[in-house]
N, C-alpha and C positions, 0 to 999 in steps of 0.2 A: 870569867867576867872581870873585866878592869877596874880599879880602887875607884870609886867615886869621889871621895876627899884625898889626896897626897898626902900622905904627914911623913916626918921624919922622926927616926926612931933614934931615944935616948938608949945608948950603953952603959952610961954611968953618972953620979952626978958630983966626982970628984971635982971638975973644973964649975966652977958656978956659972962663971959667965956665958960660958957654952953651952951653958945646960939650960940658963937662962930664955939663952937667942932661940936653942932649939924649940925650949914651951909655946915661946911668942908666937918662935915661926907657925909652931902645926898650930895652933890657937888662931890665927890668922887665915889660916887654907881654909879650918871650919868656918871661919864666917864667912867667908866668900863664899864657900860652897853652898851655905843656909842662906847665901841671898841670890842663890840661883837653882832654891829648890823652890817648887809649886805646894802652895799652901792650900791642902780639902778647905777649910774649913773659913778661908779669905783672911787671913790674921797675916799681920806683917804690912811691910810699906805697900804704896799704894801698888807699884807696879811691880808688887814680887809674885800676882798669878799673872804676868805678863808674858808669854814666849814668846822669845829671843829667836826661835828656830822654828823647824817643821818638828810636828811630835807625831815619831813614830810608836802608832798602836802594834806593831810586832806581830797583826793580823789578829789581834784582840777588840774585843768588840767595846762599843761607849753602850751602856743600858742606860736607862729612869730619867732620858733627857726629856722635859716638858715638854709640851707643847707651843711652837714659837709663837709669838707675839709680834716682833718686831721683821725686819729684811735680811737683820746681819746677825739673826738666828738659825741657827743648825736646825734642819728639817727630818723627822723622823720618816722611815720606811712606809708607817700608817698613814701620816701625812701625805705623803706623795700620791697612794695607792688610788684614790680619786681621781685624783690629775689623769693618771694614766689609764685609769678603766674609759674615763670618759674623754681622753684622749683616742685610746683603742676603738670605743664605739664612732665617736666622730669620722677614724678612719674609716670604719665599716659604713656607714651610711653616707658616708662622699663614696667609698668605691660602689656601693649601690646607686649610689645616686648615675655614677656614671654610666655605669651597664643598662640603665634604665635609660639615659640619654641616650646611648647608644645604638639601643633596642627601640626606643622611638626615631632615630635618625634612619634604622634601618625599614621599619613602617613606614617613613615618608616616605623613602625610596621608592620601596614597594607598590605604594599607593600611587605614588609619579608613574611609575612601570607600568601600572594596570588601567590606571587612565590614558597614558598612551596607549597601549593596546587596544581600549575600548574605543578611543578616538579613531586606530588604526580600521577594527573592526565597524565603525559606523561608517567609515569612507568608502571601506569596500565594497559594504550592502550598498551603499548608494550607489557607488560604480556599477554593482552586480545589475539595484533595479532598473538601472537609466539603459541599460546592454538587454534586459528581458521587453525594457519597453519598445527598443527598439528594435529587436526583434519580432514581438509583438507586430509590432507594424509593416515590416517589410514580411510576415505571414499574409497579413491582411491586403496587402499591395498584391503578394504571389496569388492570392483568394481571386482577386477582383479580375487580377489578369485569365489565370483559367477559366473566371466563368464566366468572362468575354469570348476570351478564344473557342471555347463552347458552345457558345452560341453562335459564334460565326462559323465556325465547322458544321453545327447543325444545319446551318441555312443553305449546306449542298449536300444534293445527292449527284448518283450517276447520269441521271435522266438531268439533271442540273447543268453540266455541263455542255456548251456551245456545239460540241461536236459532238455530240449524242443522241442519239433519238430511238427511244423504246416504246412499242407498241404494243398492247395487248401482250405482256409479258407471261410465260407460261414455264416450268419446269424443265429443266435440262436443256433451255435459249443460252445460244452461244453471241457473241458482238463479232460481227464481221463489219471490216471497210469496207463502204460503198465509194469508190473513185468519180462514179458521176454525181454523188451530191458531198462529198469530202466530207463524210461521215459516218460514226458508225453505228452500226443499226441492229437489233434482235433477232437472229432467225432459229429456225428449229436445229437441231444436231443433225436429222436425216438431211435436211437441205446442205447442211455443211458436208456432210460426208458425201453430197451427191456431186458439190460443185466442187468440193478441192479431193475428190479421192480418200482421202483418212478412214481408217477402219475404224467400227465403232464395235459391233460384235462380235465373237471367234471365226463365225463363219465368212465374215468380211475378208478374213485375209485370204489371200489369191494360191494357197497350198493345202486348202481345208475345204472339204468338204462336208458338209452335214446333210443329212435324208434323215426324216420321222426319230427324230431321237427319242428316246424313251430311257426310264430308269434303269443306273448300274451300267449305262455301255461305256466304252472307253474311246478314244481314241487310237486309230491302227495305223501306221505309215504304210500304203501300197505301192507297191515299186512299178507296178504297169500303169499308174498314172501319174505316181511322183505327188500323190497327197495323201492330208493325213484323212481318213473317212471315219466314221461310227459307228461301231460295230459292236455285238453284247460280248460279255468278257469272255461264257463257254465258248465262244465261236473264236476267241482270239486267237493268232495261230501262239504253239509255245506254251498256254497258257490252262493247266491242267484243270478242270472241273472244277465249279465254284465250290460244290461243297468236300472236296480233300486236303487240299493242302492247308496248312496252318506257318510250317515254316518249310526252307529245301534247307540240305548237308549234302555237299558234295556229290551233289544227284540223287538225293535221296529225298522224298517228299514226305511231311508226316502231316496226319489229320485225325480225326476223331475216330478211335479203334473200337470198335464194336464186336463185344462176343460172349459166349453160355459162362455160366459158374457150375463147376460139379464140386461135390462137397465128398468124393469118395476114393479119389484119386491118391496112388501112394504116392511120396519122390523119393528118388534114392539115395541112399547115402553116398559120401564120396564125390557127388557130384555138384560141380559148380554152374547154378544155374542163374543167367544172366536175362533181364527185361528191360524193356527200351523203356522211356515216358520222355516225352515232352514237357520242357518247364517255359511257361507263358511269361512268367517275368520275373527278373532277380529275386531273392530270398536266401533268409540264411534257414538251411534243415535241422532243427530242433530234435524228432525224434523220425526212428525208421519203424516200420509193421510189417510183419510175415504172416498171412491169416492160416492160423493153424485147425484145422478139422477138430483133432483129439488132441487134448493137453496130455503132455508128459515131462515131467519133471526129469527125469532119467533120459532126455535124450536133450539134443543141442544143437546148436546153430549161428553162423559166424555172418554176419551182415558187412556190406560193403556198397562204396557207387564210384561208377566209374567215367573217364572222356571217352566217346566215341569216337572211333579211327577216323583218320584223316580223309580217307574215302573209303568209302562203300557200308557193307553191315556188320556191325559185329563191335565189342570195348577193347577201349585203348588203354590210356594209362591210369593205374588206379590213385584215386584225389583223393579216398578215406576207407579205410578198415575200422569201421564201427563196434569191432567184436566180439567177442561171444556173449550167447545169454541162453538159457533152460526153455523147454517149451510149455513153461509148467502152464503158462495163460492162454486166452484166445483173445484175439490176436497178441502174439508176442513181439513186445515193443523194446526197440534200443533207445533209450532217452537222454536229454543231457547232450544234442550233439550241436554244435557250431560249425559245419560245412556252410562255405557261403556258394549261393549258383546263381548262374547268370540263366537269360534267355536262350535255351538250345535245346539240344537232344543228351542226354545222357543216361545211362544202365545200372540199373538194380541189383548187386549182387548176393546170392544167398548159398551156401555151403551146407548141408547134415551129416552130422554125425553117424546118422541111422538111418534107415528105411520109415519115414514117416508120416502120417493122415493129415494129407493138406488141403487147404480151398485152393483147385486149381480153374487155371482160365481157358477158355478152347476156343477156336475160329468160330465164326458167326455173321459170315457175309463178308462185309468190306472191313479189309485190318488197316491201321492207320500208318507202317512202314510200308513202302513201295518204294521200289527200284526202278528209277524214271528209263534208264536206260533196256530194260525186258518189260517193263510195269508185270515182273510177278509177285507173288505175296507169298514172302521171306517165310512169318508165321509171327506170331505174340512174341518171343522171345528164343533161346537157343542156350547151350549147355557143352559141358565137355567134362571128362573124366578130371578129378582130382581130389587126391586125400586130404579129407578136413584139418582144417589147419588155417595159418592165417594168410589174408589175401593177395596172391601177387601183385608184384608191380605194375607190369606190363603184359595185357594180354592182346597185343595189336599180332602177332604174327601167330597166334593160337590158333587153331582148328576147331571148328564149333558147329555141331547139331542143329538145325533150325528145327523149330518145336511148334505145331500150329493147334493142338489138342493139349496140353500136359505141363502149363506152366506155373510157379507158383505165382499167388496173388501179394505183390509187394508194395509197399508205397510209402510215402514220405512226407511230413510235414511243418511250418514252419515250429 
């Protein structure tokens, strides 16, 4: 830190006058410098607490300054802190203030916005109503015209019109033109069929003839007259017995089979025995039945059905092997089966294991296969040698027994 006072230092005070100059001088520096130092306590001339300069506080603080009185009084940090608090709130309640202006300028808006709309929305319904009324109206316009034109449509009939004329009108009156009165007029159907030719009943037409018809007869084309005449269906030519046939197979006619049950009949083992039945209309086969006489557990039996050959008597290809199962039950049933059949002719087949006591079926008059081409009767069913086992495929070229006494009792259903 640098001398605050200058002095000049004495080395000796041999020379007086030197020694003199030099007391004066440093005696001199001190008063200058006492009259440019600051006085605490206010003592000294008037302006020796005067500065001359800026005074640097060195980053040291001024403490225990009163409280100002005057303008060109020094303000203490307390002093101030008012000013500013309530300065700082000032700011907060102008920037509220404004967000609240602003939050109301946004409300008019709004409110402008939604009176237009509502404006918008009042003009429409009036639009809307003034379009329903007028609607409204042109309903009531369409009203008045229909039920004008109704009434003028009511006010004619056919008998109404100039060129018509009906009399004593009666059921099945046809309108013919009459050219001498240029009108047309009622007459019966037979007068019309009598004057223009027109066929009115089957027998009207000029290739038909009818005599005494009676119930169930048919119609027959006769070639020695070249019409069709009436004749009952036995007598049609071609046309086999009313009560046999049910469906024809390639010349083959079937109908209602008729015949005895014996309950003592063996069948043999080894042997594959085959029965026709007629199916009246589609179904799917659920389970099969072989009517067994004596149960036996210890013996067996292999079920199957098959297509009828393409012509004549006897099974084609086989369409299900249902099999095996024990004879332990009466009737012993294969169940659980999904075979679907249409409307035809197809065969039963059954296989044993053993020589076994079965319900068989024997002739008894009229059997329901017939052979149109000899009309002899085949039998119930028919058979051929074969070791048990399971069912061929194809039995169309096989050789088979016809059986008219000794069949088994088989059958099938949904």
């Amino acid at each position: 830190m640098g001398t605050k006072v200058p002095t000049t230092d004495l080395t000796n005070l041999e020379n007086e006058t030197t020694a003199v100059a030099a007391i004066n001088a440093n005696f001199q520096a001190i008063s200058d410098a006492l009259d440019d130092t600051h006085y605490r306590d206010g003592t000294g001339a008037a302006s020796a607490n005067a500065l001359v300069t800026d005074l640097d506080m060195n980053s040291n603080r001024i403490l225990n300054l009163p409280a100002p009185t005057t303008a060109a009084e020094a303000a203490r940090h307390g002093d101030l802190d008012q000013y500013v608090t309530d300065s700082e709130t000032a700011q907060t309640a102008a920037e509220a203030a404004q967000t609240a202006a602003e939050s109301a300028q946004t409300a008019a808006q709004s409110a402008q916005t939604a009176a237009q709309s509502a404006q918008t929305g009042a003009e429409s319904a009036e639009t809307g109503a003034l379009a329903a009324q007028t609607a409204a109206e042109v309903a009531q316009v369409a009203a008045e015209l229909a039920e004008s034109n109704a009434e003028a449509i009511a006010a004619f009939t056919l008998n109404g019109l100039t060129d018509v004329t009906i009399t004593a009108v009666a059921d099945n009156d046809l309108l013919e033109y009459d050219s001498g009165t240029a009108e047309w007029v009622n007459v019966t159907r037979a007068a019309t069929k009598t004057a223009l030719g027109v066929p009115v009943n089957i027998d009207d037409l000029t290739d038909v003839v009818i005599t005494s018809v009676a119930d169930e007869e048919v119609l027959q084309y006769d070639t020695g007259t070249s019409k069709w005449v009436n004749a009952a269906l036995a007598a049609a030519s071609g046309v086999p017995p009313h009560n046999q046939p049910m469906y024809q197979h390639a010349g083959v006619y079937l109908g209602p089979e008729m015949f005895t049950i014996s309950a003592t009949n063996s069948a043999t083992a080894n042997r594959l025995y085959m029965v026709p039945i007629v199916v009246p209309q589609a179904f799917t086969i659920g389970s099969m039945a072989l009517a067994v006489n004596t149960p036996n557990a210890g013996q067996n039996c292999r079920m199957g059905i098959y297509s009828p050959r393409a012509t004549g008597y006897g099974p084609g290809v086989l369409l299900a092997d249902f099999g095996a199962s024990t004879l332990a039950s009466t009737p012993t049933v294969i169940s659980g089966l999904t075979q679907a059949v249409t409307t035809g002719i197809y065969w039963l087949a059954v296989n044993l294991d053993s020589a076994t006591s079965l319900r068989t079926s024997a002739l008894n008059g009229h059997v329901g296969i017939v052979f149109a081409s000899s009309n002899a009767y085949p039998g119930s069913g028919a058979y051929r040698a074969l070791a048990y086992g399971a069912m061929p495929a194809d039995e169309t070229a096989e050789t088979y027994t016809v059986d008219a006494s000794n069949m088994p009792i088989l059958g099938v259903r949904p």
